[in-house]
N, C-alpha and C positions, 0 to 999 in steps of 0.2 A: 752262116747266121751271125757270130760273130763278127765279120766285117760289116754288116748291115747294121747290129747293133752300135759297130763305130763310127760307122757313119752317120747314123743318127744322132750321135751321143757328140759330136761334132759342129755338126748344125746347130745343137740345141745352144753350146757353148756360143757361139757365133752371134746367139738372139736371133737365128732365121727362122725360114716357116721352113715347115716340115709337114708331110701329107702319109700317113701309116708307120709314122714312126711310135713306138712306145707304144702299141695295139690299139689305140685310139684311131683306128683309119678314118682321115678326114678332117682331124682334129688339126688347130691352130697353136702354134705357140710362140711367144715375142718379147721381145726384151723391157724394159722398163721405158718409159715414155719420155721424150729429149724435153730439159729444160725448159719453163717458158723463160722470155728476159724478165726483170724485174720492171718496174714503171719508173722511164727516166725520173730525175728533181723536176721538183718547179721550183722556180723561180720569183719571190712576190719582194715586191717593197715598199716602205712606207716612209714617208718624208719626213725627214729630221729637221735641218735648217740652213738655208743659201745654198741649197742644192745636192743637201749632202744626204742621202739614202741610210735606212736599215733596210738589211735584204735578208730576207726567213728565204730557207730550204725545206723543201718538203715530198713525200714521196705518199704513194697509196700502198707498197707493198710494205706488210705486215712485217714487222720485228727486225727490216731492212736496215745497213749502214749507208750515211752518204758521205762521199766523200768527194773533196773538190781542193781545187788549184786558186789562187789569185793573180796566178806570174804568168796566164797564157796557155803552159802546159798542160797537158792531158792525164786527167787525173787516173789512179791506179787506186790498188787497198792497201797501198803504202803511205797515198799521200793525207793531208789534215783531216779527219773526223768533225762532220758539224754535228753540232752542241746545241748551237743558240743563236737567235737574230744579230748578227754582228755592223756596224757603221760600215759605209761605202761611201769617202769621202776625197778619193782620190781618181784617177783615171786608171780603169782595170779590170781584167776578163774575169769573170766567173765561169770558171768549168766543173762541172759538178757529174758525179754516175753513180748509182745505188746498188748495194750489192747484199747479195742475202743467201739465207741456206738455203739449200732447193734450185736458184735459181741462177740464169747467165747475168753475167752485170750487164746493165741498162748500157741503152746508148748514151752519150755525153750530151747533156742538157749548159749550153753558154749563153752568158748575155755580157755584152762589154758595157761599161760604165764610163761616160767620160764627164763631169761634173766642171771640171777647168777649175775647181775651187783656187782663189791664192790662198798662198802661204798665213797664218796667220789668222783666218776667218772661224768664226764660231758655226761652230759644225751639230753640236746636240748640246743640250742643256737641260736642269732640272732646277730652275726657280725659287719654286715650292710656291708657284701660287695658289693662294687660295681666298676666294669670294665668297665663302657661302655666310659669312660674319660670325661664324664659330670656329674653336678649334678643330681640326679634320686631320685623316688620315694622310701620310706619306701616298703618293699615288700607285697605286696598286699594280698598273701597268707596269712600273720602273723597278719598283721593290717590291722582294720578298724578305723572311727574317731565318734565321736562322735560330731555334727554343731549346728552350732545357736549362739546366743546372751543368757548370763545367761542359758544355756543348762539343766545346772544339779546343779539348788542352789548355796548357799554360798552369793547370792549377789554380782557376779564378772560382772565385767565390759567387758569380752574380745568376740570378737564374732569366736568360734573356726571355723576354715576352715580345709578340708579336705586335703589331698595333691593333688595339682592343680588345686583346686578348681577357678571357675570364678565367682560365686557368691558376689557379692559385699555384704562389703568390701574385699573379699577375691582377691586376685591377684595373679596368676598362675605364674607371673613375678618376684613376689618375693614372695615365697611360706612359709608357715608357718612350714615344716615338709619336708626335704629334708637329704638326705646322700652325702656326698660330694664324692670327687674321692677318696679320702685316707681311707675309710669305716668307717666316722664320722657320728652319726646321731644329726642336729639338730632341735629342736623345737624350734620356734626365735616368740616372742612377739614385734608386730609392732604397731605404732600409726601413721595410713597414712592421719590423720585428726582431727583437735582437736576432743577431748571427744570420737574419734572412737579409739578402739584396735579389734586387732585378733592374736591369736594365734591358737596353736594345741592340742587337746587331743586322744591319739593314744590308741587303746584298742585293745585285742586279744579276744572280747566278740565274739562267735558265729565261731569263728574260730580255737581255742586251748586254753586248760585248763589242769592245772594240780591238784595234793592233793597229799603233804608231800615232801617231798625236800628241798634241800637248794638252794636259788634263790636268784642274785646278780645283780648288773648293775654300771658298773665302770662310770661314771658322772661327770660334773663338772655343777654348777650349779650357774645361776645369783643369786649378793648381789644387789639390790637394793629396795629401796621403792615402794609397792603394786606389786612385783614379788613373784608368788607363786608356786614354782615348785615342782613337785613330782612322787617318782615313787611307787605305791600301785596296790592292788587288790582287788576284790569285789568276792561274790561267783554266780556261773554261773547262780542259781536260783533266781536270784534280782528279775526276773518280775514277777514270782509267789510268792515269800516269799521278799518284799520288804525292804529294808534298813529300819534301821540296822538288821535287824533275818538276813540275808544273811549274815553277817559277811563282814568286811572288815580291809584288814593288811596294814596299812600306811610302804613299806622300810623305804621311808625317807621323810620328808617334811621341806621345809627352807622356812625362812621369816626373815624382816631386824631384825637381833638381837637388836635392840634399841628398839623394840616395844614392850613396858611396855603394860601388867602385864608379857609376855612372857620372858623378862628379871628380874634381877632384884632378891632381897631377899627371897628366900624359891623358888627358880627352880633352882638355883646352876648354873648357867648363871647370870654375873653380865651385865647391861644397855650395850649393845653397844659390847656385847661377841660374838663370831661368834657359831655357833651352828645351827645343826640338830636336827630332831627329828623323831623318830618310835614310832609306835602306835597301838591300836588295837580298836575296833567299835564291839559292839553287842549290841543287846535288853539289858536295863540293865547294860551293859560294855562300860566301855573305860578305856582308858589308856597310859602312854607315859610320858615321862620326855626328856627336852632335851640330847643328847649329846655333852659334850663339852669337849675340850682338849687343853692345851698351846700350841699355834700357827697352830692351826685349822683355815683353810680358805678353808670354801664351793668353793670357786671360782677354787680351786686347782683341778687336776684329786683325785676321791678317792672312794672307791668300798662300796657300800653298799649293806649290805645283812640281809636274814633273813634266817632261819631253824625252821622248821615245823616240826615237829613230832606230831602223835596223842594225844593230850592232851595237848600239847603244842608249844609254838610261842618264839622263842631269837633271837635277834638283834644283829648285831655288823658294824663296820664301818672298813674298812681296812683287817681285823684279825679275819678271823671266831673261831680261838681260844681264840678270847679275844670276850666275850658276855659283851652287858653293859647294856642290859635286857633282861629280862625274864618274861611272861607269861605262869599261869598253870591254865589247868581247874579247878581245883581240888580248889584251892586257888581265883580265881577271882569270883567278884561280877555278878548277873547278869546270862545270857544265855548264855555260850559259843557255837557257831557257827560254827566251824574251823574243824570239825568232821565230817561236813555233807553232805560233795561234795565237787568238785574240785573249783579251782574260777582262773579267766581273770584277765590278767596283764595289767596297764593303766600307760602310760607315759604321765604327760602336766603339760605346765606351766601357771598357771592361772593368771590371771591381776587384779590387786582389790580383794574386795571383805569381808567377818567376818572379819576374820582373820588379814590377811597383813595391810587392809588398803589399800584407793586409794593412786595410783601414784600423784606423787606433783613434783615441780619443781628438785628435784633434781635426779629423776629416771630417769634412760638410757633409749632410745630406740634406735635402736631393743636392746633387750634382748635376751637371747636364754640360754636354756640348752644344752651341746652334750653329746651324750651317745657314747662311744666305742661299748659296747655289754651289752646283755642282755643273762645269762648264769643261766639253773639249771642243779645240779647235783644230783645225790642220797643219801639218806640217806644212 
């Protein structure tokens, strides 16, 4: 009896059928039911400009990850996490395979891309046209905002509003983030009460992302005391690999040039010099000097840019042939970032805060940035 019992008791371990085992004569018993596979990605895109793609990834299976290659290779749960519709404006394989609990990873879902873009060519753009002969909204597709009061550090004072928002302080009436008739975009920092600010910070998180190109935004930007404006990016991964590992590329960031240590002896900006500055953020990494120039005035129109290439990040102001910095992996301290996925572009102008310093009696209000456009082109 006891060897019958172990042999049953065997079987059952095994997940096999068994027929009088366990007094049940007759009875069935069976292991748990194999994997299904998960549902490869799709693959969708929609036209940017001269040939250059946004490509969405997308799956049916529920609460799934995708994850995918741009070098050819066959993608693993090692390899990038897609996030968001990223630009495809070079020649290059998407390999993509979805993976989830429950379930076998998908088969690998590819489409190669060959665009032949040259070097140089405008690849996406954001204008900011607008026809309707009123002031209107930042286009909704491109941007989202990021709200609240001190939102996201630094210790700023401004409480960002979205565009139209009615949240108080926010005022739809006079809105923080608006394009005019002539296809101006501004971001305007308001004080509609003592010790109350609002302004905007405009993000393309969740919505388009790019990796490698040269990315620009023609600008004019407020001088005043605790006005802090800028236009940068962060990498699409922030919420899983959290700042700084995500990397982040400051274009440009202005503050009152008088504000010691940031003027002054050993930054090559003397007290009261007008000057920008580009930067760079990792685990480990920073970096940035200002730029400055005889008869340089932020408040002027003037194009700020950067060029990304793998390995490395250059700046320039006006003149993508004139670089006035440079970052290399190869040479910087720290983890370089800037290799490992695409990253979201963030326009706003922050009020107070580390850096600037609070607004005091001599700071404008409203304040505002305008941007013409916001333009990448290909390497």
């Amino acid at each position: 009896m006891r060897a019958f019992a172990a042999i049953c008791a065997g079987i059952l371990l095994l997940g096999g059928l068994s027929s009088g085992c366990g007094g049940g004569g007759g009875s069935t018993v069976t292991g748990p039911p194999p994997e299904s596979l998960a549902a490869a990605p799709t693959i969708t895109t929609a036209a940017a400009q001269n040939g250059a793609v946004v490509a969405t990834l997308a799956t049916t299976t529920s609460g799934a990850t995708i994850y995918y290659t741009l070098d050819g290779s066959t993608p693993t749960n090692a390899s990038q996490i897609y996030v968001v519709p990223f630009l495809v404006a070079s020649n290059l394989t998407v390999n993509a395979l979805t993976a989830a609990a429950g379930y076998q990873d998908s088969t690998v879902t590819s489409q190669s891309f060959t665009p032949n873009i040259a070097s140089g060519t405008l690849v996406w753009s954001d204008e900011f046209a607008n026809s309707t002969g009123a002031n209107a909204q930042p286009n909704p597709a491109i941007w989202n905002y990021d709200t609240g009061t001190d939102c996201c550090g630094n210790s700023e004072l401004e409480t960002y509003c979205a565009a139209g928002s009615s949240t108080s302080p926010c005022d739809p009436a006079n809105p923080n983030a608006y394009v005019d008739t002539s296809g101006i975009l501004h971001i305007v920092a308001r004080n509609p009460s003592a010790a109350v600010y609002t302004s905007a910070r405009m993000k393309t998180q969740g919505l388009f992302s790019f990796q490698y190109g040269r990315v620009e935004a023609r600008m004019m930007l407020p001088e005043s005391q605790g006005m802090w404006p800028a236009a940068w990016m962060l990498g699409v991964n922030i919420n899983t690999t959290p700042f700084p590992a995500c990397g982040e590329s400051d274009i440009v960031e202005h503050i009152d040039g008088a504000d010691t240590p940031f003027g002054g002896p050993g930054t090559g900006a003397a007290p009261g010099y007008d000057w920008t500055q580009s930067s760079i953020h990792g685990t480990g990494l920073t970096g940035g000097t200002p730029y400055t120039s005889a008869g340089f005035s932020a408040a002027a129109w003037h194009t700020y840019g950067m060029i990304w290439t793998k390995g490395q990040i250059q700046y320039y102001v006006d003149d993508p042939a004139t670089i006035y910095e440079t970052f290399d992996a190869s040479t910087s301290a720290g983890t370089w970032p800037f290799d490992q996925g695409p990253q979201f572009v963030i326009l706003n102008l922050a009020v107070g805060g580390d850096w600037p310093g609070s607004p005091d009696n001599t700071t404008v209000f409203p304040s505002e940035i305008q941007v013409d456009y916001v333009r990448i082109y290909a390497n």
